[in-house]
N, C-alpha and C positions, 0 to 999 in steps of 0.2 A: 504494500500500500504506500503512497506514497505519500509525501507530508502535504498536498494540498487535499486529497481526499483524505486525509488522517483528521485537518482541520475543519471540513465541508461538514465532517460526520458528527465531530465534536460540535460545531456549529448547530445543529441540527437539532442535538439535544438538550442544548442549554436553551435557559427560564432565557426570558424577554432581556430581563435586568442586563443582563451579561451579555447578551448579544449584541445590545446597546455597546455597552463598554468596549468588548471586542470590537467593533465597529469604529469607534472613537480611537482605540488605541491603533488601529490602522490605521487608519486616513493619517494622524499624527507618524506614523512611521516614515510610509509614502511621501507624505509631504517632508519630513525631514531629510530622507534620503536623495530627494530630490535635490533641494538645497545643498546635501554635500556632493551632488555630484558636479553641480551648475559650481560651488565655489572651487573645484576641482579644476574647471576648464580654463577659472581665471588665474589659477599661480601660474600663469605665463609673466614671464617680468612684463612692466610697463615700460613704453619706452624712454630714454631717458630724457628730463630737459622738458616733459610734456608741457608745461605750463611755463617754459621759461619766457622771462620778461612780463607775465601777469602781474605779479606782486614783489615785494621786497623784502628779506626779511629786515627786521631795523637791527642795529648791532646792540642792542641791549637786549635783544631775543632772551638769552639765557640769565641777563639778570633776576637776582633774587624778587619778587613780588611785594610790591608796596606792602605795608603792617594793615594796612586799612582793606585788602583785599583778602589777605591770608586770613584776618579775623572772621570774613564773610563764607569762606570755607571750613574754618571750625567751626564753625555753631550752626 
């Protein structure tokens, strides 16, 4: 027997409740597996420079965060 007739049959015999579920926890699969396949086809590098000359970064980039900003993150 093979596992999708193992499941059909199992299906079969289960209450309502849990068909539901079973049903739910599909689609959720599906639909996830989907997603890792599509983010599969994107780890192609991008290419480099794509956005070059849109923006700048400014040269305080990496300085530390005002006290008045970092407070707004801890709390």
């Amino acid at each position: 027997m093979t596992a999708r007739e193992q499941l059909l049959q199992e299906i079969a015999q289960a209450p309502d409740f849990l068909v539901e579920e079973i049903l739910d926890f599909l689609l959720f699969a599906k639909a996830r597996r989907t997603q890792q396949m599509l983010d599969e086809k994107q780890k192609e590098p991008r290419p480099f420079a794509l956005c070059a000359g849109e923006f700048t970064v400014p040269p305080d980039f990496n300085a530390p965060l005002p006290d008045e900003i970092l407070r707004d993150f801890e709390s």
